[in-house]
N, C-alpha and C positions, 0 to 999 in steps of 0.2 A: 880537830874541832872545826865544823865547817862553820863559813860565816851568812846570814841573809842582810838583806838590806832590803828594808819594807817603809813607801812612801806613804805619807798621810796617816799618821801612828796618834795623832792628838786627843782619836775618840772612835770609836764606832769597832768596823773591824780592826781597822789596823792596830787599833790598840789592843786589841784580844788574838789579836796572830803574833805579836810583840811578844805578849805574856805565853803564850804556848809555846813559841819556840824557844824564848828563859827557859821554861818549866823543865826544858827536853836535850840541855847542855849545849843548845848551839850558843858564837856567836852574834847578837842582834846588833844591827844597825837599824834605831828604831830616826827615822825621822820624821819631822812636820817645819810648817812656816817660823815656828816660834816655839823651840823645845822645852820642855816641863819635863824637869827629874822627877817630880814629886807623882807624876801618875805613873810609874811603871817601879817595878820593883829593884830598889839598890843591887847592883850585878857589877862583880866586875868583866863581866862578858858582854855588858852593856854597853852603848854607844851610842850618843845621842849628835844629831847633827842637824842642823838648819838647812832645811831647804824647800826650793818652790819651783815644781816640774814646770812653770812659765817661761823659768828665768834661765836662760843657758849659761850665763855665769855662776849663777845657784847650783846647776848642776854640775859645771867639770870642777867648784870647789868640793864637792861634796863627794864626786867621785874620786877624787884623786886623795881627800882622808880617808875615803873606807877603805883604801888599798883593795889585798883580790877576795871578790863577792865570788859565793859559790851559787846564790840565788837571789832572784832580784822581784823583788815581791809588789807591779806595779798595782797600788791600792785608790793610792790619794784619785777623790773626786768629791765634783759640784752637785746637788739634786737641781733639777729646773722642773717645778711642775706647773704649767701654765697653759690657758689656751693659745696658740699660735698670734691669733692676733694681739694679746694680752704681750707676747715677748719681743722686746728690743733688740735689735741687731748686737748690741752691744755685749747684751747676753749671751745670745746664743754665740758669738764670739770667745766668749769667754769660759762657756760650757765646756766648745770643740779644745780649745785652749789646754782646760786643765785634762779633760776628762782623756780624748781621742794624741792630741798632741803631747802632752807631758806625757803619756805612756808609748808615744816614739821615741820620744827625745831621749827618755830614761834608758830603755834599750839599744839605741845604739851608743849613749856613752859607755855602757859598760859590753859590748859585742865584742868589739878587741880584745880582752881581756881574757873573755873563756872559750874564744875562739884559738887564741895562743897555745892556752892549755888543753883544750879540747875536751873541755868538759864545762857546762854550769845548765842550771835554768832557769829559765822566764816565767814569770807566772803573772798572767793578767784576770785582775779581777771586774766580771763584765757583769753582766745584768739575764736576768731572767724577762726584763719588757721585752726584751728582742726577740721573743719566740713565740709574742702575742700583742695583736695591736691594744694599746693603751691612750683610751682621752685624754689630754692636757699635757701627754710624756712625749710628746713627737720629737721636740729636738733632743730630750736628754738621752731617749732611745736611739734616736740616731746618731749619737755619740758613741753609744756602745753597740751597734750595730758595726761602726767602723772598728773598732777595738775589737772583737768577734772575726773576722772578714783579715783585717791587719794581723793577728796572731795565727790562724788559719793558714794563711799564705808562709808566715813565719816558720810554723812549723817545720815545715816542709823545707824550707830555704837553708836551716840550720841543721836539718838532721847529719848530711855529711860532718859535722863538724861534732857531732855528737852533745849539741846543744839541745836540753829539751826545753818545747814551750808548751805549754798550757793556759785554757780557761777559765775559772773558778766562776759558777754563774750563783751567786745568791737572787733568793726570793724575796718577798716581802720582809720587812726586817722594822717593828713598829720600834723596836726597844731602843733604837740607835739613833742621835742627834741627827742622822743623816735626813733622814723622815721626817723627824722633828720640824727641819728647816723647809724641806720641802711642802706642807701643811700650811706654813708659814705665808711660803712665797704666793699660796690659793689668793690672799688678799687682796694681788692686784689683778686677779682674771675679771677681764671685764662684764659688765652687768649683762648681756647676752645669757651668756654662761655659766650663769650660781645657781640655776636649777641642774645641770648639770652635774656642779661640783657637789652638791650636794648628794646627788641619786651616788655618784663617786663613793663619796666618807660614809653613806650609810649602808653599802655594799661592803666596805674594809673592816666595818663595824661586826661584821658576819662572819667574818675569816676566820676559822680555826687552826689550819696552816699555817706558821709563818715560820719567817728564819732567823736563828741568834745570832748574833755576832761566835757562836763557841763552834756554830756551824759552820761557819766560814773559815774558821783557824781551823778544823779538822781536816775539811776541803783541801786547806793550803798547802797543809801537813804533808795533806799522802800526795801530792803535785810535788813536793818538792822529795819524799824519799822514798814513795814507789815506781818504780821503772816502767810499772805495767800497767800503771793508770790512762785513763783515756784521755784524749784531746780536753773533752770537754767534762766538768766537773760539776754536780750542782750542789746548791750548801743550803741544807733545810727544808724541813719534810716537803713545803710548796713548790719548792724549784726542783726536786724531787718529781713530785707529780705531774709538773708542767712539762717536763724534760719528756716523762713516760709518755705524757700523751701523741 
C-alpha cells in the first residue's frame, strides 16, 4: 500500500485529491492548519495531521508521524488578488511564505527519505496565471512563477536518484473557497482600480472553461502513478487550452 501526504486538505483541491486517492486504496495523509475528521471519509487508511508549511517545527513534527511517504503532494496555498499598490509588504510576505516557501521546505523535509530508498515523488501544485500576464495577480503569480522555475530545476536534480517531480497546473477554478477568498480580498484594491476590477468579474462572468477541483485530483493521480507523464500537467478543460496555446 503506497502512502501520500497532501498539504492544505481543509477545502478546495486538496480535499478532493484526499478523497481520490481513499477512493483508489492508497494511504492518505490528509493534512491542514487545524484537522476536521468530519470532511473526509472514516478510513482506516486515513491520517489526519496538523500542520503549517510556515512553521518548521510544524513541519519535522509532521514529518517524522507520517513515517515513509511515497508521494508528497505540495497543495496548500494563499490567493492574493489585488492591485500592487493596494498590497502590504506583509502580504506579499506571507503569499511567498506559504505559497513558494512552504512547498521548499516540505520537500526537502521529506528528500532524505526517498532519496535513501531511491524511489518517491514530488508533486507541485502551480497555477495556470503563469503562462499569461494577469491584472491584480502580479504577486500571487509570482509566487507560482517561483514554484514552476523551483520544480523545473528539481526535476532535473533528482532524476539520478530516481525521484519524480512534477507540476500540476490548474485553471480557473470558480467552485473552490480558494477563489471565493480571493473575490473577497478585491475589497481593498484601491479606488484607482474598481473600474478595472470590474471590466475583471464581468470578463470571468463569460468563462465557459473552468476547472474542478475533480480535475485537479485526476492531474495528481496520473503524476503520481504514471511514469510517462510529462513534467507539466494541466487540470481542467482552461488550463488545457491555455497550456495548447
Amino acid at each position: 500500500m503506497k502512502t501520500v501526504l497532501i498539504t492544505g486538505c481543509s477545502s478546495g483541491f486538496g480535499l478532493e485529491i484526499a478523497k481520490y486517492f481513499l477512493a483508489r486504496d492508497w494511504k492518505v495523509i490528509a493534512t491542514m492548519r487545524s484537522p476536521r475528521a468530519d470532511i473526509l471519509p472514516a478510513s482506516d487508511r486515513l491520517q489526519l495531521l496538523a500542520l503549517d508549511v510556515t512553521d518548521p517545527d510544524s513541519i519535522r513534527r509532521a514529518i517524522e508521524t507520517a513515517g515513509p511517504i511515497d508521494v508528497l503532494v505540495n497543495n496548500a496555498g494563499i490567493g492574493l488578488s489585488n492591485a500592487l499598490e493596494g498590497v502590504t509588504m506583509e502580504a506579499v510576505r506571507g503569499a511567498f511564505e506559504t505559497n513558494t516557501l512552504g512547498t521548499i521546505a516540505m520537500t526537502q523535509a521529506v528528500l532524505p527519505q526517498m532519496r535513501t530508498r531511491m524511489s518517491g515523488t514530488i508533486i507541485n501544485v502551480s497555477s495556470t496565471t503563469t503562462l499569461a500576464p494577469h491584472p491584480l495577480l502580479s504577486v500571487y503569480t509570482a509566487t507560482k512563477a517561483a514554484v514552476n522555475s523551483f520544480t523545473e530545476c528539481l526535476a532535473r536534480e533528482l532524476a539520478p536518484f530516481n525521484i519524480g517531480v512534477h507540476l500540476v497546473m490548474p485553471g480557473f477554478a470558480p467552485e473552490t473557497p480558494f477563489h471565493a477568498r480571493q473575490d473577497l480580498m478585491n475589497d481593498g484594491v484601491p479606488d484607482t482600480y474598481q473600474e478595472l476590477v470590474q471590466q475583471i468579474h464581468a470578463a470571468l462572468e463569460q468563462v465557459t472553461e473552468v476547472t474542478r477541483p475533480q480535475d485537479v485530483a485526476e492531474a495528481v493521480w496520473r503524476a503520481a502513478t504514471d511514469p510517462t507523464c510529462p513534467l507539466r500537467l494541466p487540470a481542467g478543460a482552461d488550463a488545457r487550452t491555455l497550456i495548447g496555446a
